[in-house]
N, CA, C and O atoms as CSV, one atom per row, in Angstrom:
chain,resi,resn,atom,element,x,y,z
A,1,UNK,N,N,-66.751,-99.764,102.704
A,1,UNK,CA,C,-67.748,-98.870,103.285
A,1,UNK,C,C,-68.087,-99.336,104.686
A,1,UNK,O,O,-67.874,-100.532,104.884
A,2,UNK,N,N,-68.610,-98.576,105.780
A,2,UNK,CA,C,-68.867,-98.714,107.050
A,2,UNK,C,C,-70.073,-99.410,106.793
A,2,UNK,O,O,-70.760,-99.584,105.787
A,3,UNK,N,N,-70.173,-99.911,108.484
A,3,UNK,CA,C,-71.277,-100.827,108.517
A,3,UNK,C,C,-72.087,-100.885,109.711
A,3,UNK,O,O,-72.548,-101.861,110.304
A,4,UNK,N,N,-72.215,-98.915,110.087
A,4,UNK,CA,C,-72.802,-98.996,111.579
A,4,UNK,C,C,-74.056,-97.605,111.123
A,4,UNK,O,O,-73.968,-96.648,110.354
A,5,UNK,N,N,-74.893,-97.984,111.813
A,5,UNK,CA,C,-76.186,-97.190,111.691
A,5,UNK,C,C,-76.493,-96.606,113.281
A,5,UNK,O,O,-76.398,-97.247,114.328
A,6,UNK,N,N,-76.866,-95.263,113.109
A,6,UNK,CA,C,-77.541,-94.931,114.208
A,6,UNK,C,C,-78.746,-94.761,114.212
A,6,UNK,O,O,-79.151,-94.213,113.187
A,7,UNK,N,N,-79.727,-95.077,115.167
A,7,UNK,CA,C,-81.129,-95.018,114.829
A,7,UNK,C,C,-81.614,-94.145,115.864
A,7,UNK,O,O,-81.521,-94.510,117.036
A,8,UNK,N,N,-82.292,-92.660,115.466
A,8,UNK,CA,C,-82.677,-92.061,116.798
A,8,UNK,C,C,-84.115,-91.847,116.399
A,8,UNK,O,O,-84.735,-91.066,115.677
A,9,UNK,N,N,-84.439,-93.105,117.352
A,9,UNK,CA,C,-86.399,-93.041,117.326
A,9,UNK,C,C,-86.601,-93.333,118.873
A,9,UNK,O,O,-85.800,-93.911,119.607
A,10,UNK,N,N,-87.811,-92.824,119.205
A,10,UNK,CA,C,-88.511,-92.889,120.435
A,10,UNK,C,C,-89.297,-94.324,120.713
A,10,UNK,O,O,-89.400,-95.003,121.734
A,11,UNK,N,N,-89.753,-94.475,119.507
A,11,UNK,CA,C,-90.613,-95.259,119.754
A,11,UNK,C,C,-90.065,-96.995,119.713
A,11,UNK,O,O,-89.699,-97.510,118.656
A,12,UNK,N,N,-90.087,-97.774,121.073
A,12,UNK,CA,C,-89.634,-99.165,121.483
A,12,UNK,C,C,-89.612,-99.783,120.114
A,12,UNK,O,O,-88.698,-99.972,119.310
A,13,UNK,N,N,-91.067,-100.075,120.095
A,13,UNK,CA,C,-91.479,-101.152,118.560
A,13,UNK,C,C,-90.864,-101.077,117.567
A,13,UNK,O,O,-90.299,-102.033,117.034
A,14,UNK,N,N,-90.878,-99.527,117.011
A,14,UNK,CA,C,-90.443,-99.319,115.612
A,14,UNK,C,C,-89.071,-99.585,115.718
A,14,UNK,O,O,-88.559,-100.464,115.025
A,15,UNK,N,N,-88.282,-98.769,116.687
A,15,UNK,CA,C,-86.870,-99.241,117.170
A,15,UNK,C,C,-86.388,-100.137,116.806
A,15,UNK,O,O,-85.411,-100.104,116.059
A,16,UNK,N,N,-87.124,-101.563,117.374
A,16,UNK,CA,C,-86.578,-102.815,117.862
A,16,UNK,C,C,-86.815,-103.316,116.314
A,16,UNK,O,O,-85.875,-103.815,115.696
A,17,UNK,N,N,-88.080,-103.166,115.731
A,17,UNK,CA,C,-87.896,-103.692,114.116
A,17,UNK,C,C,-86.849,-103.442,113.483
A,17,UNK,O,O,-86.224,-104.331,112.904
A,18,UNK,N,N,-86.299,-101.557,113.492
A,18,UNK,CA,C,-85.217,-101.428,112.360
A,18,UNK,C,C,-84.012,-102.154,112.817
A,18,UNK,O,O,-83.318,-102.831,112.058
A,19,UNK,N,N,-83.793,-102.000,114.034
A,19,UNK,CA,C,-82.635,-102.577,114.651
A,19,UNK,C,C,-82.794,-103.858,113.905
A,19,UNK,O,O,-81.928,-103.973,113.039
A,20,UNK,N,N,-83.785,-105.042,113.980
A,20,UNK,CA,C,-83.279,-106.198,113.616
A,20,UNK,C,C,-83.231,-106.401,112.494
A,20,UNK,O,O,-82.350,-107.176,112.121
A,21,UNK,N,N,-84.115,-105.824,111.510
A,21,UNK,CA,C,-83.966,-106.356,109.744
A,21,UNK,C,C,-82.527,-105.729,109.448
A,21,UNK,O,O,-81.832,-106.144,108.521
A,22,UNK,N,N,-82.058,-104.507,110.462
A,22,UNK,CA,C,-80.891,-104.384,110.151
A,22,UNK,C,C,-79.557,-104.753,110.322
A,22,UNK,O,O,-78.521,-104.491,109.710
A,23,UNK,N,N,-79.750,-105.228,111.014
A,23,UNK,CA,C,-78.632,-106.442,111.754
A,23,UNK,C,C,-78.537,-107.682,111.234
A,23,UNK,O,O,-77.555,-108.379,110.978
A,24,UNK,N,N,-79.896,-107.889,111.095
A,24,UNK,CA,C,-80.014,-109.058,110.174
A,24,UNK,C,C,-79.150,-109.007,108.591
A,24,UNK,O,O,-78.689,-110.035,108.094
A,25,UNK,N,N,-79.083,-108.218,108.207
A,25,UNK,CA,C,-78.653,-107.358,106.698
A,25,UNK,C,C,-77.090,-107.100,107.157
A,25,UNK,O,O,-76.494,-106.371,106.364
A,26,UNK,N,N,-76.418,-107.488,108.119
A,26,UNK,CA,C,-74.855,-106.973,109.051
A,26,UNK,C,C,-74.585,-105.688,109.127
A,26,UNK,O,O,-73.551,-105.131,108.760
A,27,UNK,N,N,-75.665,-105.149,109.680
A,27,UNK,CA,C,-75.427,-103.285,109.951
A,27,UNK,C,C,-75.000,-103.841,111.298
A,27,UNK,O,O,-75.402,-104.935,111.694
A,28,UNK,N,N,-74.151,-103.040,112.018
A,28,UNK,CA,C,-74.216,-102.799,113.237
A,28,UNK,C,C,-75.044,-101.791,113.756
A,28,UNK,O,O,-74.786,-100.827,113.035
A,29,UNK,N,N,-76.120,-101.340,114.808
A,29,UNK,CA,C,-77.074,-100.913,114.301
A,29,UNK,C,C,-77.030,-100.228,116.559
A,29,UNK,O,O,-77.067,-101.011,117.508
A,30,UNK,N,N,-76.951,-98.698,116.665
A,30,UNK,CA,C,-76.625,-98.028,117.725
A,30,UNK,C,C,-78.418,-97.408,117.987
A,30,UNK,O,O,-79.157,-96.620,117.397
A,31,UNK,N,N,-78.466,-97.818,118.553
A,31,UNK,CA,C,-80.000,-96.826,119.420
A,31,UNK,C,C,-80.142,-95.609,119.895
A,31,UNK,O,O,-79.444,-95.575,120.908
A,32,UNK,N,N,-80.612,-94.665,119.751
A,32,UNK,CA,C,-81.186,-93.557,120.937
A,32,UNK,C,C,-82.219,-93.265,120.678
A,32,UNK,O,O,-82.692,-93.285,119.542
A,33,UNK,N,N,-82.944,-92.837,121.977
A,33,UNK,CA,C,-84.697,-92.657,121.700
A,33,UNK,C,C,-84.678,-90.889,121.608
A,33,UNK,O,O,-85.795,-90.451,121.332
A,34,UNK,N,N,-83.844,-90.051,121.751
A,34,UNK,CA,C,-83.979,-88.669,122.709
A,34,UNK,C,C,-83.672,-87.708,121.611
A,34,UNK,O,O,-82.873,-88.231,120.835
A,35,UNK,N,N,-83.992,-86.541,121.265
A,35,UNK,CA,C,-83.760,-85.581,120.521
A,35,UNK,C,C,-82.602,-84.671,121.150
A,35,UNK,O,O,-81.676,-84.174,120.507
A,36,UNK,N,N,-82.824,-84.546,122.511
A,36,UNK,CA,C,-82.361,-83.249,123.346
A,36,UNK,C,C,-80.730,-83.588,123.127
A,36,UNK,O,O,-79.978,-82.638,122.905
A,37,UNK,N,N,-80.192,-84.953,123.193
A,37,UNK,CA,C,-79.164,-84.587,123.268
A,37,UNK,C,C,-78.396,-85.345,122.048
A,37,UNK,O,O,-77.200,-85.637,122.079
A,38,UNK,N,N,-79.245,-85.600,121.016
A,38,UNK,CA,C,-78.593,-86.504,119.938
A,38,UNK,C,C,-77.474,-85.809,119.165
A,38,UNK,O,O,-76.598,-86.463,118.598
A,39,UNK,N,N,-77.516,-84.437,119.149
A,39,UNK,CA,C,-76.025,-84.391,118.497
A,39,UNK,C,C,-75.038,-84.413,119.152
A,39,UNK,O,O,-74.037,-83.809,118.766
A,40,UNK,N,N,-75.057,-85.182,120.429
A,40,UNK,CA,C,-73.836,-85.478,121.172
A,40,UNK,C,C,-73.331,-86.783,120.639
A,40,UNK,O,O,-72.171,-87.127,120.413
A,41,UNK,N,N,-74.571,-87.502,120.472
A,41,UNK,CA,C,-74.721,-88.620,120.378
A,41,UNK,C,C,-73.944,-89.427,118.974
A,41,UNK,O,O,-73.130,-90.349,118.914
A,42,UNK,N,N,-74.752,-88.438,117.730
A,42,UNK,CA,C,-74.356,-88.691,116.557
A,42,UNK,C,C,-72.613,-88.663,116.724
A,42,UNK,O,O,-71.894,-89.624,116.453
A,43,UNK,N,N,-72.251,-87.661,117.108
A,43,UNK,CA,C,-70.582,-86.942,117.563
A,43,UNK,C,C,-69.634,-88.360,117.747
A,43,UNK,O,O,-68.811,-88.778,116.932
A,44,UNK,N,N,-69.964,-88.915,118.939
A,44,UNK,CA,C,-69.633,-89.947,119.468
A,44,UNK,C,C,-69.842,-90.913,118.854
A,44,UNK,O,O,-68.754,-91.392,118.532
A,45,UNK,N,N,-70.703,-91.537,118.467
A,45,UNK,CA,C,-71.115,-92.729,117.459
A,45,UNK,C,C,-69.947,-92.392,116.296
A,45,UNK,O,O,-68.879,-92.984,116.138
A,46,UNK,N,N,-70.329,-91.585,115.751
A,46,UNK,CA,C,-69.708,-91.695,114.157
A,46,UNK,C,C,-70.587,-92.487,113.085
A,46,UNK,O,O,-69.884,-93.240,112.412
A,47,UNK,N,N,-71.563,-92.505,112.844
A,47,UNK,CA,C,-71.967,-93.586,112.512
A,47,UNK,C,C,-72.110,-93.237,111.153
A,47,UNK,O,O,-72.151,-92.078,110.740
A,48,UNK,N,N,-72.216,-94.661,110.190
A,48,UNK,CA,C,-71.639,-94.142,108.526
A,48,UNK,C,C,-73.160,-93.522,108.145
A,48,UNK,O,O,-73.298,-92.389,107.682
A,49,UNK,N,N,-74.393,-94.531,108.440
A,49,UNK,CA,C,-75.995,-93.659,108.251
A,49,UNK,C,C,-76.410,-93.322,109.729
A,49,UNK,O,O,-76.111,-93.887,110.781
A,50,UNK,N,N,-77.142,-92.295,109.492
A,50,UNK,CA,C,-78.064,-92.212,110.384
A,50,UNK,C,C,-79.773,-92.158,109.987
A,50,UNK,O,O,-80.331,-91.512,109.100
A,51,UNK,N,N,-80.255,-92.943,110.842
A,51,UNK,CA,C,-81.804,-92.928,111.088
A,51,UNK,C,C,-82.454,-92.315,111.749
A,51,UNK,O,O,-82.527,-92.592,112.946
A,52,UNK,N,N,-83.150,-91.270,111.209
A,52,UNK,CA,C,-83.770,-89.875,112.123
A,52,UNK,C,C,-85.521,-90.173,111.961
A,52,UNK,O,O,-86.174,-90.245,110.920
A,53,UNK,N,N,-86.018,-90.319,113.491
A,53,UNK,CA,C,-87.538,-89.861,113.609
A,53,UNK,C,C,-87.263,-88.500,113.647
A,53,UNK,O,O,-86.213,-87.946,113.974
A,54,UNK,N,N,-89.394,-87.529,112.901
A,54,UNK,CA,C,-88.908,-86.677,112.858
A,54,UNK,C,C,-89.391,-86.171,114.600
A,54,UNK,O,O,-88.839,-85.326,115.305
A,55,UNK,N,N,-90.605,-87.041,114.922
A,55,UNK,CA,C,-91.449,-86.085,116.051
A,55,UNK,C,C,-90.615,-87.355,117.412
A,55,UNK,O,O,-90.925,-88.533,117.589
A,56,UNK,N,N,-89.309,-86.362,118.311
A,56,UNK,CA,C,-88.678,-86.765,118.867
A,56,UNK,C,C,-88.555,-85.945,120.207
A,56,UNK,O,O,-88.371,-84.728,120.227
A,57,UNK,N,N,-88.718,-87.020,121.714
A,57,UNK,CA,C,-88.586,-85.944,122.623
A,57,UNK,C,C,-87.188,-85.347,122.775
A,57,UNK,O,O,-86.120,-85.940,122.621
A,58,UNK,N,N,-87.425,-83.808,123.170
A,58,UNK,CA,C,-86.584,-82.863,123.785
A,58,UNK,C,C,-86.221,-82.093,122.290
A,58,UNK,O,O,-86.134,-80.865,122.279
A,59,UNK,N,N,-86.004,-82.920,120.975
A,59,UNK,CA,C,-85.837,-81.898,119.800
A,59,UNK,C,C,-86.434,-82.661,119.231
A,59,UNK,O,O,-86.899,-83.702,119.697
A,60,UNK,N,N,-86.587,-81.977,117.304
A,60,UNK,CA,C,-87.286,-82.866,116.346
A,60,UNK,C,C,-86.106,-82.680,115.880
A,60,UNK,O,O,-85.128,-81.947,116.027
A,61,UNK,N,N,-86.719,-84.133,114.869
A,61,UNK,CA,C,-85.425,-84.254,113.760
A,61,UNK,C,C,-85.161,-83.408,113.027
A,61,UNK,O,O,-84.067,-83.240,112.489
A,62,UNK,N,N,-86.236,-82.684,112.889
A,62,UNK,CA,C,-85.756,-81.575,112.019
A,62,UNK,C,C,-84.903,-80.341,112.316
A,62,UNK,O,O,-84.438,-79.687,111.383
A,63,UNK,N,N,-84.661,-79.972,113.724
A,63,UNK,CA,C,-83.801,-79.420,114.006
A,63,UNK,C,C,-82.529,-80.281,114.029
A,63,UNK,O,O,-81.498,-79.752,113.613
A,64,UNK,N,N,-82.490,-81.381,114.411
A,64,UNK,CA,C,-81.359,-82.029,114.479
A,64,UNK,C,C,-80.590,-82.025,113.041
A,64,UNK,O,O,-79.490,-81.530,112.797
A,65,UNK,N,N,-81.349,-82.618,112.280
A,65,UNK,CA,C,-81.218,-82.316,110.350
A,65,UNK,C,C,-80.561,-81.154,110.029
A,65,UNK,O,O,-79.724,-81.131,109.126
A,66,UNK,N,N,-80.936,-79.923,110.857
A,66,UNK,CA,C,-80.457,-78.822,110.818
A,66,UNK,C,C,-79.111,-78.375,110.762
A,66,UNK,O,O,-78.417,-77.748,109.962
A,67,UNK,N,N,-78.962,-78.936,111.943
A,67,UNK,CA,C,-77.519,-79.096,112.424
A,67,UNK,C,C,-76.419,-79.719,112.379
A,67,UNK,O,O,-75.269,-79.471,112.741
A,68,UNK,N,N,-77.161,-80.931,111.667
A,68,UNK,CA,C,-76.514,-81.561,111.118
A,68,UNK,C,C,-75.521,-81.406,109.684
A,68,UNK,O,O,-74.602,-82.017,109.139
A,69,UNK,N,N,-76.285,-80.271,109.486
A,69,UNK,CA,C,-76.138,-79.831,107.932
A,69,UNK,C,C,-75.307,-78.679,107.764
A,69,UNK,O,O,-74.765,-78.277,106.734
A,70,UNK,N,N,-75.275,-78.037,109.333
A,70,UNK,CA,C,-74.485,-76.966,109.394
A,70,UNK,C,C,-73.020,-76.991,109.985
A,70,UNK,O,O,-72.157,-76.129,110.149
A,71,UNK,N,N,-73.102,-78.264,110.219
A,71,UNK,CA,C,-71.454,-79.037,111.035
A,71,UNK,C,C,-70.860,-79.651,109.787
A,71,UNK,O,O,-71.303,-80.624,109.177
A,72,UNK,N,N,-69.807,-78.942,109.508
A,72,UNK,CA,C,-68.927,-79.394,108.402
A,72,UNK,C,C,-68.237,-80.721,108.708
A,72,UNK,O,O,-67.590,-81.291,107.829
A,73,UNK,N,N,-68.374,-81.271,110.052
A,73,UNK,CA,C,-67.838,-82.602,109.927
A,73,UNK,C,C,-68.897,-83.570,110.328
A,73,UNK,O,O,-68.509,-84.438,111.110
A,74,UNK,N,N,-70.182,-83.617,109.956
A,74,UNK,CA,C,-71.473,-84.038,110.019
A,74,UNK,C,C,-72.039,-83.940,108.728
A,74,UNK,O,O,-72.797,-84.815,108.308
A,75,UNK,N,N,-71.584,-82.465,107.746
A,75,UNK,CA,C,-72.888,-82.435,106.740
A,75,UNK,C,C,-72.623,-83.268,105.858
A,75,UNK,O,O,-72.960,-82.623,104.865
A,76,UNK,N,N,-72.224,-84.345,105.438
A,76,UNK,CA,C,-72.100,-85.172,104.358
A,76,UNK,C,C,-73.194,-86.699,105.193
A,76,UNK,O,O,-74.027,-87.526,104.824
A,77,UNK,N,N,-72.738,-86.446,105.989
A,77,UNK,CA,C,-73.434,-87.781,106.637
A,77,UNK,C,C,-74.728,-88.235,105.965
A,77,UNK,O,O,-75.389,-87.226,105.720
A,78,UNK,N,N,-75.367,-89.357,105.564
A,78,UNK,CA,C,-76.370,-90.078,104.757
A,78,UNK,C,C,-77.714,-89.837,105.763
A,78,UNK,O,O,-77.376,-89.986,106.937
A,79,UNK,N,N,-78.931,-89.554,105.636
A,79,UNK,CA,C,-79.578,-89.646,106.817
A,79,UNK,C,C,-80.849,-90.162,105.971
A,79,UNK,O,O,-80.730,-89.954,104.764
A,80,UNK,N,N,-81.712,-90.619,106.259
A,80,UNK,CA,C,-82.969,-91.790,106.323
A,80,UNK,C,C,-83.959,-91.287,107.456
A,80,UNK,O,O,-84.057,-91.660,108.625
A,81,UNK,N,N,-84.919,-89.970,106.487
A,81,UNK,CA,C,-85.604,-89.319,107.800
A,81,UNK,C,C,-86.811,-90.264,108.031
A,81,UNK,O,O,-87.149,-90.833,106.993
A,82,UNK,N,N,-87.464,-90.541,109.001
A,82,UNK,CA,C,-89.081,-91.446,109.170
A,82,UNK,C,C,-89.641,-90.247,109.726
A,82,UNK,O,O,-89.407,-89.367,110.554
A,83,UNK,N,N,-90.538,-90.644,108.837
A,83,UNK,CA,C,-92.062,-89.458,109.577
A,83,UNK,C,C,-93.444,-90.027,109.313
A,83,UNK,O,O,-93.687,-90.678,108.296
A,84,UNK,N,N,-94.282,-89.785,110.186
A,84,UNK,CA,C,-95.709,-90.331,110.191
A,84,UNK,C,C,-96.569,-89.602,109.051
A,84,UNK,O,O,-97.595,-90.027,108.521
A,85,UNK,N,N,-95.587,-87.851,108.696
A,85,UNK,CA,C,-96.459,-86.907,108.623
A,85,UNK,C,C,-96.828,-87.138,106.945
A,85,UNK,O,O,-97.737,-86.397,106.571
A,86,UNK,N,N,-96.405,-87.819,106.148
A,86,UNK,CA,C,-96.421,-88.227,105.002
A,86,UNK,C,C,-94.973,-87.630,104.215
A,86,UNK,O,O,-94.333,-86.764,104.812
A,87,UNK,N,N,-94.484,-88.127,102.852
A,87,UNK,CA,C,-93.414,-87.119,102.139
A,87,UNK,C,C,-93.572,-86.399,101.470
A,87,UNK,O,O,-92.589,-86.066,100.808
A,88,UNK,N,N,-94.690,-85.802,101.244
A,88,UNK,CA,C,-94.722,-85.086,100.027
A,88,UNK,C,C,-93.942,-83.505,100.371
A,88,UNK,O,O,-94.080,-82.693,99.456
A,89,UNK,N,N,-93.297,-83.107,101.369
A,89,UNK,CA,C,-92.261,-81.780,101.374
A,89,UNK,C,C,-91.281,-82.281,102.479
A,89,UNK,O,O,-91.178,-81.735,103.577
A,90,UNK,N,N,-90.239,-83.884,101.897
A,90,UNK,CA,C,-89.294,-84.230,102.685
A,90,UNK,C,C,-88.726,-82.854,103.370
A,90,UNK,O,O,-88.951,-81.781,102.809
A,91,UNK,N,N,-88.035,-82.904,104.509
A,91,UNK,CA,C,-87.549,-81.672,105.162
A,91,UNK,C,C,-86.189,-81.495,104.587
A,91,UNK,O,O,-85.515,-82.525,104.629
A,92,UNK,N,N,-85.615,-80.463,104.064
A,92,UNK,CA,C,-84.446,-79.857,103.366
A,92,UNK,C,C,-83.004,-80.677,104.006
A,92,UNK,O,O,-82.662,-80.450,105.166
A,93,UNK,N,N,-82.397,-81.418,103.326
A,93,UNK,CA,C,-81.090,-82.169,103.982
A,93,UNK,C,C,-81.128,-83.487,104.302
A,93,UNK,O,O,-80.160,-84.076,104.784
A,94,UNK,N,N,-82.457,-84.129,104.005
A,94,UNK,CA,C,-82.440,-85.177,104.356
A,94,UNK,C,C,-81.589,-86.304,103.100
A,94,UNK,O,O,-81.728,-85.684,102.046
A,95,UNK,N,N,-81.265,-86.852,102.969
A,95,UNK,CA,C,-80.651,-87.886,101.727
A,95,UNK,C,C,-81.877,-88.537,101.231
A,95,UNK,O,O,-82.047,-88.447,100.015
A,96,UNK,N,N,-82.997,-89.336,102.083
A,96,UNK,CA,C,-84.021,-89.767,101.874
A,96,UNK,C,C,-84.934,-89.546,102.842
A,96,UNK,O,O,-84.649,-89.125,103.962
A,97,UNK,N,N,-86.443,-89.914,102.315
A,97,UNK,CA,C,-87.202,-89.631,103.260
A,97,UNK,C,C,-88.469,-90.781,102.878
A,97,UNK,O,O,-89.079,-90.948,101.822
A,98,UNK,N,N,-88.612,-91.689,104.589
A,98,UNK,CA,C,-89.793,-92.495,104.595
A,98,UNK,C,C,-90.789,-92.504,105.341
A,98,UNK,O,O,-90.578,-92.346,106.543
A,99,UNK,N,N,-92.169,-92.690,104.870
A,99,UNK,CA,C,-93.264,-92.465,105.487
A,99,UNK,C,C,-93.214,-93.756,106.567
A,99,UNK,O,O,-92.553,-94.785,106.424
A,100,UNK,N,N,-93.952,-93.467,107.499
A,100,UNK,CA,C,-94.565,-94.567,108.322
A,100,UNK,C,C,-95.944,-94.919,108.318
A,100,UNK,O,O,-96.773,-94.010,108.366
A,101,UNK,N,N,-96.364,-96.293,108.260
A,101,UNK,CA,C,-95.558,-97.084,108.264
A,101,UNK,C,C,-95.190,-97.479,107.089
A,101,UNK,O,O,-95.758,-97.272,106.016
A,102,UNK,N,N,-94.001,-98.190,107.346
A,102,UNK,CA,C,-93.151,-99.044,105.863
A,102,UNK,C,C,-92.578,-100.150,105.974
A,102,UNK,O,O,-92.298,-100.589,107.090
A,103,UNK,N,N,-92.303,-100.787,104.902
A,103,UNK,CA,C,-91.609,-102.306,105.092
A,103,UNK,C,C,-90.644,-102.064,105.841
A,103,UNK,O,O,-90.107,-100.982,106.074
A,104,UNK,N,N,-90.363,-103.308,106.316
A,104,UNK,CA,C,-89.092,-103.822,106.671
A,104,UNK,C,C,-88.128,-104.013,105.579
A,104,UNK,O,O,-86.982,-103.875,106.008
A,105,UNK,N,N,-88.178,-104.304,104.216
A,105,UNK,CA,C,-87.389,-104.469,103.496
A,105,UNK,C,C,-86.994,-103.123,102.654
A,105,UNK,O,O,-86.143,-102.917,101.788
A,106,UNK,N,N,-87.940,-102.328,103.254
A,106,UNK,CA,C,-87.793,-100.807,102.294
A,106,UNK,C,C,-86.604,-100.163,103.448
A,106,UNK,O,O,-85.658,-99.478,103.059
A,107,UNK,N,N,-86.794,-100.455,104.681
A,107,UNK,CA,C,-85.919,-99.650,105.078
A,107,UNK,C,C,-84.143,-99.969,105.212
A,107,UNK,O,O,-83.251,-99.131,105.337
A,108,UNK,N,N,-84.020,-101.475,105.137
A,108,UNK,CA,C,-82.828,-102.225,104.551
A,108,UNK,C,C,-82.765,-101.236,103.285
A,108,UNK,O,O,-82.291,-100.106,103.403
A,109,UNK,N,N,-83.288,-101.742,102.023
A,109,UNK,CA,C,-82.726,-101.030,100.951
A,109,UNK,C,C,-82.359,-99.442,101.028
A,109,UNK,O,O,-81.430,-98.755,100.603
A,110,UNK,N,N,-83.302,-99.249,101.624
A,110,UNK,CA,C,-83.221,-97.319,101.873
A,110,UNK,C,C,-82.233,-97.389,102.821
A,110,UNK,O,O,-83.038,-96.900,103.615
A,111,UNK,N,N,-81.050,-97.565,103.623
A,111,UNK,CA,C,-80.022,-97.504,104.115
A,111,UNK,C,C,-78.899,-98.207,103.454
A,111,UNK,O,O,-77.758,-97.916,103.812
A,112,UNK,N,N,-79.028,-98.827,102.814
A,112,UNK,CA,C,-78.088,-99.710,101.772
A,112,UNK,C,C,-77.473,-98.924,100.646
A,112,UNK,O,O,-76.309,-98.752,100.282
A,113,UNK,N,N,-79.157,-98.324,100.030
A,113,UNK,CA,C,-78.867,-97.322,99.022
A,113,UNK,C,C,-78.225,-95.747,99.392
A,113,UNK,O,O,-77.597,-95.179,98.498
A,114,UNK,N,N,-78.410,-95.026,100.803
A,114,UNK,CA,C,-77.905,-93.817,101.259
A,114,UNK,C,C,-76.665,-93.915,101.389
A,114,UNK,O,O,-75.862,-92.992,101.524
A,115,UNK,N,N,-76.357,-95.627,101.335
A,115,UNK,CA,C,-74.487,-96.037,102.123
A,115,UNK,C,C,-73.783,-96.081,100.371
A,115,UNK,O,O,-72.643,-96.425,100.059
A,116,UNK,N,N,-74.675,-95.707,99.637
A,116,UNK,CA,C,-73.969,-96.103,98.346
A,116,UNK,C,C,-73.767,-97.450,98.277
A,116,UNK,O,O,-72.881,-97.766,97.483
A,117,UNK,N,N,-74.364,-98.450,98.921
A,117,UNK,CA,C,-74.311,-99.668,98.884
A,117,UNK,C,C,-75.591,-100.494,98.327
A,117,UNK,O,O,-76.210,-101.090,99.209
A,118,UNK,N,N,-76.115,-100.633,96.928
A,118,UNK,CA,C,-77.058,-101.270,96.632
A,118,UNK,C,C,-77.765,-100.144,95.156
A,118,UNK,O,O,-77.100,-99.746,94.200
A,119,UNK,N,N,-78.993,-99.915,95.371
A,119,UNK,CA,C,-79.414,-99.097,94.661
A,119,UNK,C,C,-79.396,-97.960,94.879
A,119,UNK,O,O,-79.298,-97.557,96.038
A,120,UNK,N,N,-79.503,-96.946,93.609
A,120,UNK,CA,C,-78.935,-95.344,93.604
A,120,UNK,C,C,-79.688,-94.522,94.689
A,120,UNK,O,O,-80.838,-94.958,94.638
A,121,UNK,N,N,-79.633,-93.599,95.603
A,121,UNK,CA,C,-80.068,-92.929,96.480
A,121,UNK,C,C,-80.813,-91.797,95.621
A,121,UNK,O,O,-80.442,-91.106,94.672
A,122,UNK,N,N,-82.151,-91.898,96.421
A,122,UNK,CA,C,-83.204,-90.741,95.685
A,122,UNK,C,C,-82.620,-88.898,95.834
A,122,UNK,O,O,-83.298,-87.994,95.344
């Protein structure tokens, strides 16, 4: 199984946390802060998960989710949505969905488990 994550969040802090518990864990682990142009981004990366904020400048994740879902060589992709807004109506397509804030060790397992790598995906 692959071992590269994309993470598209805005925000520095939260960023720089997932990046390291995940690296730490041997993800290789790709950044973007920007909505507007992330499905270029995802395209290019390839990446085996992706990590979607939902409230993102230029798009939300949830359009991105969208589209993601409607690209036959994208819609299988694992995605790990973060949202502030709580989960109780995860957005349609997501594989999983986590509130903020959350452990550091929840979000290792919750990408471990979307990679089919660890415990069963919700």
């Amino acid at each position: 199984m692959g071992r590269q994550v994309l993470l598209i969040e805005d925000e520095p802090h939260i960023a720089e946390a997932i990046r390291y518990v995940l690296a730490r864990d041997g993800w290789e682990v790709r950044h973007h802060g920007d909505g507007g142009d992330a499905m270029e981004v995802i395209r290019q990366v390839g990446p085996d998960v992706l990590v979607l904020d939902v409230m993102l400048p230029g798009r939300s994740g949830y359009e991105i989710l969208q589209d993601l879902r409607r690209d036959p060589a994208l819609a299988a992709l694992p995605v790990l949505v973060l949202t502030a807004r709580g989960v109780q109506h995860g957005p349609e397509g997501a594989t999983r969905v986590m509130a903020k804030p959350f452990a550091n060790a929840d979000v290792v397992s919750a990408v471990n488990a979307i990679a089919g790598r660890g415990e069963a995906a919700e």
